[in-house]
C-alpha positions as CSV (number, residue, x, y, z in Angstrom):
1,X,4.6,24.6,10.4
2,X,3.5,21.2,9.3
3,X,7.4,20.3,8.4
4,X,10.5,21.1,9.9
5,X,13.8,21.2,8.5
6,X,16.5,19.0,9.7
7,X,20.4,18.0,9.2
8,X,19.5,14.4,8.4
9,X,17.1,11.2,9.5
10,X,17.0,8.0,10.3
11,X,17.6,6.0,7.1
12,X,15.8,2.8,6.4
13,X,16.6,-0.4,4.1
14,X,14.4,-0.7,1.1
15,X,11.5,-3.1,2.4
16,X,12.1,-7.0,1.6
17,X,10.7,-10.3,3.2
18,X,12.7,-12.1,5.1
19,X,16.0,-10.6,4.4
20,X,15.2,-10.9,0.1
21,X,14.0,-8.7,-2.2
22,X,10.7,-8.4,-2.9
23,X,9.1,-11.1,-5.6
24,X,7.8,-10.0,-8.7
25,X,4.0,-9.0,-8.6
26,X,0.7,-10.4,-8.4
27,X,-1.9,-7.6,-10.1
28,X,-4.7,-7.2,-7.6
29,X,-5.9,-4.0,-9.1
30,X,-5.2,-1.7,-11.9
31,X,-6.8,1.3,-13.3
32,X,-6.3,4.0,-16.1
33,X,-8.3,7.6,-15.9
34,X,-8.8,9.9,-17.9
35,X,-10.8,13.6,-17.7
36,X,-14.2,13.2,-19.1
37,X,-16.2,16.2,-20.6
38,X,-17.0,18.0,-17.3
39,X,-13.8,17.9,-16.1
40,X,-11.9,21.4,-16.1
41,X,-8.5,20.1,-16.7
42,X,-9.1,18.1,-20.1
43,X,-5.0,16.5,-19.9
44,X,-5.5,14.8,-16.9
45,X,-4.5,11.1,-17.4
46,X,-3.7,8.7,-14.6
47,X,-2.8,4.8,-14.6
48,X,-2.5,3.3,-10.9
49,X,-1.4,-0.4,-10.5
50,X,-1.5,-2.3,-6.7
51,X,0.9,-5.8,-6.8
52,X,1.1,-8.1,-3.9
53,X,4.4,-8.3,-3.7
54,X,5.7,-11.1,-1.0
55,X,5.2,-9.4,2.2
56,X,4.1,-6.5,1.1
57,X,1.5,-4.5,-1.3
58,X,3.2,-1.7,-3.8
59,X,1.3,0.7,-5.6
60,X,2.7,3.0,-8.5
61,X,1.1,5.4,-10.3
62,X,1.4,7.7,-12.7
63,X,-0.7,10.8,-13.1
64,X,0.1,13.5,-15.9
65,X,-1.7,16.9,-17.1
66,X,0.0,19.4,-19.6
67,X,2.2,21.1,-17.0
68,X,3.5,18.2,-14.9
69,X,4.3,14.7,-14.9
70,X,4.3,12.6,-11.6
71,X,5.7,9.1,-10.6
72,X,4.7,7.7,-7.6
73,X,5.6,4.2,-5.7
74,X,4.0,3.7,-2.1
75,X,4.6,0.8,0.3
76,X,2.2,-1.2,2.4
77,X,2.0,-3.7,5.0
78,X,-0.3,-6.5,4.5
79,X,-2.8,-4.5,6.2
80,X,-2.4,-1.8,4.2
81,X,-0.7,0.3,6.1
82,X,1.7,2.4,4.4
83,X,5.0,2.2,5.0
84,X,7.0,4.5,2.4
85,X,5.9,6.9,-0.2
86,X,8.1,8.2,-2.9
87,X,7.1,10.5,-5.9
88,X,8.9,12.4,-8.7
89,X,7.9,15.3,-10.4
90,X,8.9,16.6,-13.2
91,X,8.1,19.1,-16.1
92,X,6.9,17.3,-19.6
93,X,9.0,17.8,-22.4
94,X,12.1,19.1,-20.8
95,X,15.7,18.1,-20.7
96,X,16.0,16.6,-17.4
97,X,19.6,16.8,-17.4
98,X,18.7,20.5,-17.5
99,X,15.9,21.0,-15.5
100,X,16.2,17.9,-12.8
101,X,13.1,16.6,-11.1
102,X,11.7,17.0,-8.0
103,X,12.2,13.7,-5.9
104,X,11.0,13.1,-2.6
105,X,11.2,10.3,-0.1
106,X,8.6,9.7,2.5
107,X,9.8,7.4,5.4
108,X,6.7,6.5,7.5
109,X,8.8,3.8,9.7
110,X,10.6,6.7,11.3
111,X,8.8,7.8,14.2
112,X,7.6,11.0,13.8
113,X,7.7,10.5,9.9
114,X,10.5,11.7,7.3
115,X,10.9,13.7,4.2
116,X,14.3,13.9,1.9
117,X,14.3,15.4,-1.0
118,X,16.5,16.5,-4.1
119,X,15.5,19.3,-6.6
120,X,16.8,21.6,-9.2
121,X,16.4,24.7,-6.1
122,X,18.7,21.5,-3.5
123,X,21.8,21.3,-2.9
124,X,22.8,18.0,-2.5
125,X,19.8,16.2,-0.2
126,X,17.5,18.0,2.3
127,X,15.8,16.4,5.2
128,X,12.6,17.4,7.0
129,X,10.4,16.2,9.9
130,X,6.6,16.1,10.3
131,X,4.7,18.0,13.2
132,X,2.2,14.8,13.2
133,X,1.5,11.0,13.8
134,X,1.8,7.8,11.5
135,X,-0.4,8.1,9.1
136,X,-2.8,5.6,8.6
137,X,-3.4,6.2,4.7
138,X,-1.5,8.5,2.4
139,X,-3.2,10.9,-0.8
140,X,-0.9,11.5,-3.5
141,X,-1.0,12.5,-7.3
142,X,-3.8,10.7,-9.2
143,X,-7.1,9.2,-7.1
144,X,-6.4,5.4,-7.4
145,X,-4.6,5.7,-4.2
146,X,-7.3,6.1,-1.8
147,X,-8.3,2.1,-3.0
148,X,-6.0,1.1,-0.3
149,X,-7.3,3.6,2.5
150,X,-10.7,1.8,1.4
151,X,-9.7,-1.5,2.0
152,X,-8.0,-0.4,5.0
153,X,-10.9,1.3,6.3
154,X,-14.1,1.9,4.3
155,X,-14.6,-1.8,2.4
156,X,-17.2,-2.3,5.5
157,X,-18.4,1.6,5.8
158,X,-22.0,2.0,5.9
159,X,-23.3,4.6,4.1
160,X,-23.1,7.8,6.3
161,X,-20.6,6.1,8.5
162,X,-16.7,8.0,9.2
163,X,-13.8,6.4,9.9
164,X,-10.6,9.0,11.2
165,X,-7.3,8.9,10.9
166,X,-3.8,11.1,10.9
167,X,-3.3,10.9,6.7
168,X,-0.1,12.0,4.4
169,X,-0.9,14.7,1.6
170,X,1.7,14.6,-0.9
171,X,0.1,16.0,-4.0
172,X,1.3,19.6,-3.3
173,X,4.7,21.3,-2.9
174,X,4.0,21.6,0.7
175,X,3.3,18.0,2.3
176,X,1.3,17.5,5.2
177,X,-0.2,14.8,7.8
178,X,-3.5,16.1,8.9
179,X,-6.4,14.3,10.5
180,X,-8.5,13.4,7.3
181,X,-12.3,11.7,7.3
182,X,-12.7,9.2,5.4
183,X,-16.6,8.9,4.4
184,X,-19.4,6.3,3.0
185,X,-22.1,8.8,1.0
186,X,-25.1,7.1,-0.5
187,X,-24.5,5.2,-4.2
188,X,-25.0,6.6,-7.3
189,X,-25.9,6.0,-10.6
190,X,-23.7,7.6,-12.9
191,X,-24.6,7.2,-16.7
192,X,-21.5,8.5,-18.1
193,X,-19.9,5.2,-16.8
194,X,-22.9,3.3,-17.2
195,X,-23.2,1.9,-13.9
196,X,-23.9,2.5,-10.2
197,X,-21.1,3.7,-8.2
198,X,-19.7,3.4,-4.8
199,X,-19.2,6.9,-3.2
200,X,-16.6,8.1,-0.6
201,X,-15.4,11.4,0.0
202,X,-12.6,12.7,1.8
203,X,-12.1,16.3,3.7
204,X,-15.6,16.4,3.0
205,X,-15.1,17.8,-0.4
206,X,-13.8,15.3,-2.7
207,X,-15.8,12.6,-3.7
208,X,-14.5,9.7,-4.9
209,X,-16.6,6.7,-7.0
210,X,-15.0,3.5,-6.6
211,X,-16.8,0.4,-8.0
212,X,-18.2,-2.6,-5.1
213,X,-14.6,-4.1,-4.8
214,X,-13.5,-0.3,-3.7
215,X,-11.6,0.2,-6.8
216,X,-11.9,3.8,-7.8
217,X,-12.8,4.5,-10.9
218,X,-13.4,8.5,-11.4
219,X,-14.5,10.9,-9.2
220,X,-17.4,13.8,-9.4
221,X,-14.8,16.6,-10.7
222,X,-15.4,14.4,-13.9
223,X,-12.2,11.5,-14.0
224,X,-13.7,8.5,-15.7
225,X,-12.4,5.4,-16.5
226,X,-10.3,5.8,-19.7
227,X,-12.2,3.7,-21.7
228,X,-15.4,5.7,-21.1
229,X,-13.7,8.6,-22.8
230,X,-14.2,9.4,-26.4
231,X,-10.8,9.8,-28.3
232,X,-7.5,8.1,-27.7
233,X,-5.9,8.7,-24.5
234,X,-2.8,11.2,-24.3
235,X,0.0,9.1,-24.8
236,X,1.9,8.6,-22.2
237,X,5.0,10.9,-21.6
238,X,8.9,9.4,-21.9
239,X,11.0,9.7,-19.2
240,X,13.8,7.8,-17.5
241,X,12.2,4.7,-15.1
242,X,11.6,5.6,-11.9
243,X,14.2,4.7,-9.2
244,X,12.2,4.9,-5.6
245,X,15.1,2.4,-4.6
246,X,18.6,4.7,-5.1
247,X,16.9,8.1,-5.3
248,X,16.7,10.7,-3.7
């Protein structure tokens, strides 16, 4: 069992510096994806934004596809470490007042590292624990998180070198922290973006093209940048703002 269930866990503050809340954001990357023509799931949108916020990085993204809609907010130090992780998931085009979403909170400051979560199938809030170490990177909905496991970790990589580490998987229902390679592959030149790419993949399966900042910017199961897309985009699906601070 990767995660155990528990009566309750250590609870931490929202981050801040120095006792304030954090200042509003400096951009220092930002990305919108979209499935190209090879890609099997042609709904797949995603828009990922990393602010330097004080004392901190924050990431959000949002990735939706026809049958689900994630938010996602994650917390790093200044040397990208992350710190917390929260997501909601919901179903597009839904009452939510009927059918609430799934929201879960990932505390990586508790030592070993926390889950809570509320759902339509919870009463109240449920807590688990993880069978594994503080991760050094997390992998949620949406690629444009693994930018900050590259600038972590792989900015310097040469190609064919590995860097290690204990990793948070939150895409699925089941969440896990695994050891997870992280690896440089040769660069390639992609034409359907019209440029050469930067390669990583990670679990030695999913490659990831990022552009020489470590950006990503698709991956080979056919994500492009939106703009590189013929068509205009899905629009993007309303829901109530996300609340990483209150909820779960």
């Amino acid at each position: 069992m990767k995660r155990r269930p528990v009566a309750s866990v250590p609870v931490h503050p929202y981050p801040t510096c120095d006792g304030q809340p954090l200042p509003e954001g400096e951009v220092v990357a930002e990305g919108r994806l979209r499935a190209g023509p090879f890609a099997l799931e042609k709904s797949t949108y995603e828009h990922f934004r990393f602010e330097r916020r004080g004392c901190v990085y924050v990431a959000t993204v949002r990735q939706q596809w026809r049958y689900q809609v994630s938010d996602v907010e994650v917390i790093f130090d200044l040397d990208w470490r992350p710190l917390r992780a929260w997501k909601r998931m919901a179903l597009p085009g839904v009452d939510l007042a009927e059918h609430p979403p799934d929201i879960r909170l990932y505390e990586l400051r508790n030592h070993p590292p926390t889950m809570s979560r509320s759902g339509p199938d919870v009463e109240g809030v449920e807590h688990r624990v993880f069978n594994g170490s503080t991760p050094v990177a997390v992998i949620g909905p949406g690629r444009g998180l693994i930018s900050a496991w590259i600038w972590a970790q792989g900015r310097d990589l040469e190609v064919g070198e590995v860097v290690r580490g204990p990793v948070l998987d939150f895409r699925q229902l089941v969440e896990r922290i695994d050891v997870v390679a992280l690896r440089r592959d040769p660069d390639r030149d992609e034409p359907s973006m019209g440029r050469r790419v930067r390669v990583y993949t990670v679990f030695g399966r999913e490659s990831i093209f990022t552009d020489d900042e470590g950006v990503v910017i698709g991956d080979l199961a056919g994500l492009r940048p939106a703009d590189r897309v013929d068509g205009p985009p899905p629009p993007e699906l309303e829901l109530p703002p996300p609340d990483p601070i209150h909820t779960p």
